[in-house]
N, C-alpha and C positions, 0 to 999 in steps of 0.2 A: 258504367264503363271503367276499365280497369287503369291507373296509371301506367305509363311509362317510362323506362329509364331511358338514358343517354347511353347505355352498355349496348353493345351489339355486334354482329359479324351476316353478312352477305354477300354471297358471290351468284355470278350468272353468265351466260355466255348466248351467243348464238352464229349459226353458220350460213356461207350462201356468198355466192359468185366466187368461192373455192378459197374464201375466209373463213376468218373465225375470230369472233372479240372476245375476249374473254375478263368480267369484269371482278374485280373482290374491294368490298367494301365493309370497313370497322368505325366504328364510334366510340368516341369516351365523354365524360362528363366535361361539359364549358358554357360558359353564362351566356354566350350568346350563339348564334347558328357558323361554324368556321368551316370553309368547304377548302380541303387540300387533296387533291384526285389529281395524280399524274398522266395526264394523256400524252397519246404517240402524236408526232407532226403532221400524220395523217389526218389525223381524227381532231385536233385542235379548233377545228373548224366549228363543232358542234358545243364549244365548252358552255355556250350562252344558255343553251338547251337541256345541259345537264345542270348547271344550276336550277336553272325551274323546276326540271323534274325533284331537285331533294327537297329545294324548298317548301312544294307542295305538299309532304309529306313529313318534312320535320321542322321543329321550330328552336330547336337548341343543339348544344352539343357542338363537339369537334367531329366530323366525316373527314375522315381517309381514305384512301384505296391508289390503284394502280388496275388503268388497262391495257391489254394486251391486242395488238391485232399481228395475226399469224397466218401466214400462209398455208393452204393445206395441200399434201404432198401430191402434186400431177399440175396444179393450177397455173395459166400460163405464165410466164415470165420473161423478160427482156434487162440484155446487157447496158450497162450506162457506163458511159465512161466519162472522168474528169481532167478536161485537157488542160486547166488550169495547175491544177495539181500535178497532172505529166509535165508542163514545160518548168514548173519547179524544181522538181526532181533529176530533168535534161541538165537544168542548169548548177545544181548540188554534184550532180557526177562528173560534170566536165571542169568542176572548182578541184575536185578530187584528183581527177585523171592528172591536170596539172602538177597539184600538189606534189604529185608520187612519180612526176616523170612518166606516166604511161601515153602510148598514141595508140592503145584501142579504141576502137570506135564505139560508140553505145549503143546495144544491142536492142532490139526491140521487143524480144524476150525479157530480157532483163525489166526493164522499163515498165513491161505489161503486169510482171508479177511483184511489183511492188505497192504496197499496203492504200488502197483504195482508190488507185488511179480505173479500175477497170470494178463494176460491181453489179451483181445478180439480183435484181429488183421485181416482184411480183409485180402485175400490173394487174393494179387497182379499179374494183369496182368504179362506178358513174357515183358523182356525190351523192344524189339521195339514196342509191341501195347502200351505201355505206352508211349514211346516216339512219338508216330504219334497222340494219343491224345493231348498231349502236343502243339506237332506244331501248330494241327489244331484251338487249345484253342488260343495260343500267336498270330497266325496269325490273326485270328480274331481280337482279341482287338489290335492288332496293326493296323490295317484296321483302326478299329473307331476311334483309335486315331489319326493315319493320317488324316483323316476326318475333324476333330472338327482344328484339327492344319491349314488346306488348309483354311477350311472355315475362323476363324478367319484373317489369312492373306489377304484373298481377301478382308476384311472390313479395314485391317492395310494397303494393298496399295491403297486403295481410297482416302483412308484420307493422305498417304504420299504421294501421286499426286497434291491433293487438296493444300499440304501447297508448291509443290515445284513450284506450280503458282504463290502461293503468295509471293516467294522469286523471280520468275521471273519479277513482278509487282515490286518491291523496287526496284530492279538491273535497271530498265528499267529507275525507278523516278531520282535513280543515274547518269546514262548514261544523263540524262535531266540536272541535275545541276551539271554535271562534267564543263562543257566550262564556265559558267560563275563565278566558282570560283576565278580566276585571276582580273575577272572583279569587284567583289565585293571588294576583298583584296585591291587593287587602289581605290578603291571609299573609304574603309576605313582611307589608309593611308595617302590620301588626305584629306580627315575630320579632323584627329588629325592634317597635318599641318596647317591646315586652323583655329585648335583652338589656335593654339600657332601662328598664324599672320604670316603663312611663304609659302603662297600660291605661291610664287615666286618661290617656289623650286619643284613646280609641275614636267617640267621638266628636273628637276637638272638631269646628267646622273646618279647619286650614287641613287637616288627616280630610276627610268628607271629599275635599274640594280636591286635592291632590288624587283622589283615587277615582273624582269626575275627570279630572283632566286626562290621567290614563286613560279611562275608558275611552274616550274620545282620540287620543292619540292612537291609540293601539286597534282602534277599528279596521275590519279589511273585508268588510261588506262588497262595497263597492269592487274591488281588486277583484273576490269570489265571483262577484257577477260577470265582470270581465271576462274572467277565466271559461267562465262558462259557456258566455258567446263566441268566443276564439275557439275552442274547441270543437263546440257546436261547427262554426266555420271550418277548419281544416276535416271533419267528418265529412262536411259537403263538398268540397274541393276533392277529396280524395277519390269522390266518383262522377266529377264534371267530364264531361266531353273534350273540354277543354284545357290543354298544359296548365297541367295546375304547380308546376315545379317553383315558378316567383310566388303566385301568392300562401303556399305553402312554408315559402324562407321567411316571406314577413311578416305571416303568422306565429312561426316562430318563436323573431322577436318579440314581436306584442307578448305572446304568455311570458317569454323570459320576464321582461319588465315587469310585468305584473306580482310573479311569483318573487323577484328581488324584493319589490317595493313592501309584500308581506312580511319575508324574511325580516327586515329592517325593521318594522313597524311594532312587529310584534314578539315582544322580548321572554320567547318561551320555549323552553325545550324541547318541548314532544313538537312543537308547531318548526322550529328549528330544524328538529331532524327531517318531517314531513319535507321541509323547503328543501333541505339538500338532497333529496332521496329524486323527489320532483324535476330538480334541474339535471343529475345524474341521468334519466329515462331522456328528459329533453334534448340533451347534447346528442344522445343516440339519436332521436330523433331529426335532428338536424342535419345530421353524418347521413342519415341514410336520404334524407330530401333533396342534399347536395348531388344526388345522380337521376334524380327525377327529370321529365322533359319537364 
């Protein structure tokens, strides 16, 4: 099973009792699951019920969106009127009329057309047909937004396939120049005595014991094996069933420790460059996990 991202876009809709919902929903990457879905005062009713539904289906990530409910053109509808807001208004115009010396009367024209005292209101389906619109609307675009989420993921575990070969290859060039570090470190410390003219102390035991004591310093057995089972692990995560996006971040970390604690250990240059070349792929790696579910 393929990973997938926190990236995505779905929308969906559905009609019936001379509506229509219309829903669109986008995702981006966030460590934990954040639902911000603007619904109409209509529909507010059902918010408890759209969280379950995304719940059920995602476990990270920031969801967005915005729903729509629309009247569709013939469906019945009735006038409402706000008399609170009229005797407002009465009494804003009769402050006026004063003001300005006037003794017309206020007109009930007037009155009528002013801004939301009088207003054209569909009339609303029975709660549950509005709620089964609803589901069928969110279900939808929740679909396509699964969708677009799978798909991007199967291109995100190609590609984090692809670079955990390429940390397999440096692990390997390591495992190559682990044995001869000891060898190199005495070919060194031999050089330096040899430029201060004390080639007689080749095998002095205090030279002997100084180039036991690297070896053992400079060890990264243990670290390669590490490296090895982390690796092994994030190859298997990357086709769990299961959001593999956290233990993918703190596997990560584990290899970075690992591959520092070499770098440090082991004071060599071709093994040097391998370290830095390894953590370069790994950051990549990291970058791209951060939009993992």
């Amino acid at each position: 099973m393929a990973l997938k991202s926190m990236t995505g876009y779905g929308e969906g809709s559905a009609t019936g009792g001379g509506f229509r919902i219309a829903v669109e929903l986008s995702s981006v990457n966030r460590k934990q699951l954040d639902i911000q879905v603007a619904l109409p005062r209509a529909l507010q009713a059902f918010e408890s019920g759209m969280h379950t539904l995304i719940r059920d289906l995602f476990s990270r990530g920031r969801i967005s969106g915005s729903v729509r409910l629309e009247s569709i053109k013939g469906s019945a509808t009735r006038v409402v009127m706000d008399p609170s807001l009229a005797s407002s208004y009465v009494e804003a115009l009769e402050r006026l009329s004063k003001t300005l010396g006037s003794c017309e009367p206020i007109q009930l024209e007037t009155l009528a057309r002013m801004p939301d005292v009088l207003q054209v209101e569909a009339t609303l389906p029975k709660s549950e047909e509005l709620g089964v619109l609803f589901t069928r609307a969110m279900e939808k675009a929740l679909r396509a937004l699964k969708k677009m989420r799978s798909a991007e993921g199967r291109e995100l575990e190609l590609d984090l396939r692809d670079r955990i070969d390429q940390l397999e290859a440096m692990r390997n060039e390591l495992i190559a120049r682990a044995p001869e570090l000891t060898a190199a470190y005495r070919t060194r410390l031999l050089a330096r005595l040899a430029e201060q003219g004390l080639e007689e102390w080749a095998e002095d035991e205090r030279i002997i014991r100084e180039v036991a004591l690297f070896a053992d310093r400079s060890d990264i057995t243990e670290e390669l094996i590490r490296l090895r089972s982390h690796l092994k692990q994030m190859r298997s995560h990357s086709r769990s069933k299961e959001p593999a996006g956290r233990p993918l971040d703190f596997l990560c970390q584990e290899v970075f420790r690992e591959i520092n604690t070499i770098g440090s250990k082991a004071s060599d240059s071709l093994i040097t460059q391998t370290v830095v070349q390894f953590k370069t792929e790994l950051e990549r790696i990291r970058e791209q996990i951060q939009n993992v579910e």
